[in-house]
C-alpha positions as CSV (number, residue, x, y, z in Angstrom):
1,X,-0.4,22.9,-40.7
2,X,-4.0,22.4,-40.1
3,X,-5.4,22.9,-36.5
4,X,-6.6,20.9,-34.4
5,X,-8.0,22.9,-31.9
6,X,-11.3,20.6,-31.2
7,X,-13.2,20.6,-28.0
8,X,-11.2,19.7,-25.1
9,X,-7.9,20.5,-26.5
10,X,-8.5,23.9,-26.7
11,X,-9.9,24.4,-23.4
12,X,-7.0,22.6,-22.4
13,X,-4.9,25.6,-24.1
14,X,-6.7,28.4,-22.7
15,X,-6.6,26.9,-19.5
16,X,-3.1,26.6,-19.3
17,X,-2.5,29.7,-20.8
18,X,-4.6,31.4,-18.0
19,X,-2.6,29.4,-15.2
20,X,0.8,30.2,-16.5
21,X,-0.2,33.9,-16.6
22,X,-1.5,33.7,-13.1
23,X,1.7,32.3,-12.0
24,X,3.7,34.9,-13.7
25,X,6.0,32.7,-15.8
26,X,6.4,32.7,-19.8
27,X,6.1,30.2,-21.7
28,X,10.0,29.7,-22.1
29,X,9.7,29.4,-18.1
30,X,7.1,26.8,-17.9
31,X,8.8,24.9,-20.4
32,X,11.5,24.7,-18.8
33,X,10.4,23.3,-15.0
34,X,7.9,21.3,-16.6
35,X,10.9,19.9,-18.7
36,X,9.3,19.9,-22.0
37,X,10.3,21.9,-25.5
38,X,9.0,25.3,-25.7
39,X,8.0,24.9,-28.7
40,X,5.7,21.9,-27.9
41,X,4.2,23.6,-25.0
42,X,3.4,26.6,-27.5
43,X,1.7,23.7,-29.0
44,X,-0.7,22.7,-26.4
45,X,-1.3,26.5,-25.1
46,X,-3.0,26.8,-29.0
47,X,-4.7,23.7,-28.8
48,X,-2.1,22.1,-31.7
49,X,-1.3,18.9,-29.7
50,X,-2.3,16.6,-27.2
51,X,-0.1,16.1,-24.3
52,X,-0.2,12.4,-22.6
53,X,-0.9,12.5,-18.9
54,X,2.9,12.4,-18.0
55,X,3.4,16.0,-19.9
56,X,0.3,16.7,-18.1
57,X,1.8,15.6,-14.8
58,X,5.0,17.4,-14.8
59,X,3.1,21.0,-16.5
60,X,0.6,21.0,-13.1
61,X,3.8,20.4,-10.6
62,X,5.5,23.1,-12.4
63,X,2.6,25.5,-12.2
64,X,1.2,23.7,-8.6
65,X,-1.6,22.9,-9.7
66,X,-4.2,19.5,-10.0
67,X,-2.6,17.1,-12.3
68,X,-6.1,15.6,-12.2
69,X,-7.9,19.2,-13.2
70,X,-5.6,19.1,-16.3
71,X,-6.5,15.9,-17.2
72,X,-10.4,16.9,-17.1
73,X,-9.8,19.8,-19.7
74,X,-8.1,17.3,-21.4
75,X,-10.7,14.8,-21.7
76,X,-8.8,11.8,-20.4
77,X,-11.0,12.0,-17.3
78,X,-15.0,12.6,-17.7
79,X,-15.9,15.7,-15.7
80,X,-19.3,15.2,-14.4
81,X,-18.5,11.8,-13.0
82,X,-15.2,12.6,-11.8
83,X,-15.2,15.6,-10.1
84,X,-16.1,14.9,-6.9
85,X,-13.3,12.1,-7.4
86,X,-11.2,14.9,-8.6
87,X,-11.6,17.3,-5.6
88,X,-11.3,14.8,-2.9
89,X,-8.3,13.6,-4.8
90,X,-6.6,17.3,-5.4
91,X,-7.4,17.8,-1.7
92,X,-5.6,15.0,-0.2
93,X,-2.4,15.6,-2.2
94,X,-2.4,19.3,-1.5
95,X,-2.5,18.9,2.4
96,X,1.3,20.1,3.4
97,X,0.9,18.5,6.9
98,X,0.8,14.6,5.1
99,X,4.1,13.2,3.5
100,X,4.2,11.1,0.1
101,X,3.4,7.8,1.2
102,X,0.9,9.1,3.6
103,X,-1.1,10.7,1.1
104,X,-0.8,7.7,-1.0
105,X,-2.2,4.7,1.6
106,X,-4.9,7.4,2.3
107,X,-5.8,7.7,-2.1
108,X,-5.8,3.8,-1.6
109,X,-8.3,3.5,1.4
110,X,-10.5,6.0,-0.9
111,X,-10.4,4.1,-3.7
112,X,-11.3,0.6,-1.9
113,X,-13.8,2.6,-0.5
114,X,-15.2,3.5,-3.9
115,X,-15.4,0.2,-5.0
116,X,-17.0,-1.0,-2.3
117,X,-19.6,1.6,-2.7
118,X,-20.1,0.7,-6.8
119,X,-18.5,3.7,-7.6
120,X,-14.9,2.1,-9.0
121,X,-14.1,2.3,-12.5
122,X,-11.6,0.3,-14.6
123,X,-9.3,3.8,-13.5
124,X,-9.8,2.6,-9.8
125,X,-8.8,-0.8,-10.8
126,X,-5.1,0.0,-11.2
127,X,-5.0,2.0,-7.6
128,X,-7.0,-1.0,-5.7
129,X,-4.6,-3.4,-7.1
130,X,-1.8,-1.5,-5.9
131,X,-3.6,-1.2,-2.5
132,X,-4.3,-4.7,-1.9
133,X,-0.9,-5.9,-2.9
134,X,0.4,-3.6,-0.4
135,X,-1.8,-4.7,2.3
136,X,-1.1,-8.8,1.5
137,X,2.3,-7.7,2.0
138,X,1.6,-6.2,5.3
139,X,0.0,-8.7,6.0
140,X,2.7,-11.7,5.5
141,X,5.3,-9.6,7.0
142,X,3.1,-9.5,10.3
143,X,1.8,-13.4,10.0
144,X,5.6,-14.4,9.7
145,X,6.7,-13.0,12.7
146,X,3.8,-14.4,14.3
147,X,3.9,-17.8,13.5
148,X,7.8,-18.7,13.9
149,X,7.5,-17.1,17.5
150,X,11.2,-16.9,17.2
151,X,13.8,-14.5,16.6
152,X,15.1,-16.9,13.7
153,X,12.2,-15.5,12.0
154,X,13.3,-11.6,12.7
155,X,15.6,-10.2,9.6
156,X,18.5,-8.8,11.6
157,X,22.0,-9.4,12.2
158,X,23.2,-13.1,12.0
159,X,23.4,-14.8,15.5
160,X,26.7,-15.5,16.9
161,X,28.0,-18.9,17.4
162,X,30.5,-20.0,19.6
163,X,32.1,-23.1,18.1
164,X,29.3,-23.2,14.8
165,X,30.4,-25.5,12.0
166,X,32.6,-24.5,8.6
167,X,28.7,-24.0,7.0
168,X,28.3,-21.7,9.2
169,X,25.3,-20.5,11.3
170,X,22.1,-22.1,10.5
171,X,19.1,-19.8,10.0
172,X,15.0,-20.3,9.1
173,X,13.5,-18.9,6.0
174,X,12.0,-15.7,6.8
């Protein structure tokens, strides 16, 4: 089989390589709480295949480290105009003292932020999307409850009626 150990890939390799040593696991190990084939991660480590960002993904939880570091030596981001990106990124998600979603609205605000500032790329596109979809959804919830003024407008358990009719009891949309 002919390599195809070019550029990035092999970094890639090395890299990995070097981090799985660091975190004293075999290969056989990795493989196995990244949930990918040995044999294919024997693969990467020698620069023989390139893994998609989802193999990337599960490798850097497995080892603890960036995902988005991986995906520099990889080449599927650009290193000198991300890495700032990259750091502030790796940062947020590493804080222990922020949950999930926490650390996720706060990627969001970072990335409209971005934007705003003519720094987002088509990459940032997907995350403000996500982020303003979120926010219009905030935003209905809060202008719903607002504008009924009622408690028909409140999800919640079904009024009671005393004599209602076989229907019965009428609520609003909301």
């Amino acid at each position: 089989m002919a390599s195809l150990n070019v550029g990035n890939l092999g970094n890639l390799g090395e890299y990995l390589r070097e981090q799985r040593r660091n975190a004293q696991l075999s290969l056989r190990q990795l493989a196995d709480a990244a949930g990918v084939s040995n044999p294919y991660l024997s693969q990467i480590e020698r620069g023989l295949r390139k893994p998609s960002a989802e193999v990337l993904q599960q490798v850097a939880k497995a080892l603890r480290i960036s995902a988005e570091t991986l995906y520099v030596r990889a080449g599927i981001l650009d290193a000198e105009r991300d890495r700032d990106d990259v750091e502030t990124r790796a940062v947020l998600l590493a804080d222990p003292s922020l949950n999930e979603r926490q650390k996720q609205v706060l990627l969001q605000i970072y990335e409209s932020f971005r934007k705003e500032n003519g720094f987002g790329a088509d990459a940032d596109a997907d995350a403000d999307a996500v982020a303003a979809d979120d926010g219009e959804a905030r935003a209905q919830d809060a202008t719903a409850g607002d504008a009924a003024g009622g408690a028909d407008s409140i999800p919640g358990p079904e009024p009671r009626t005393t004599g209602g009719s076989a229907a019965g009891p009428r609520r609003t949309a909301g």
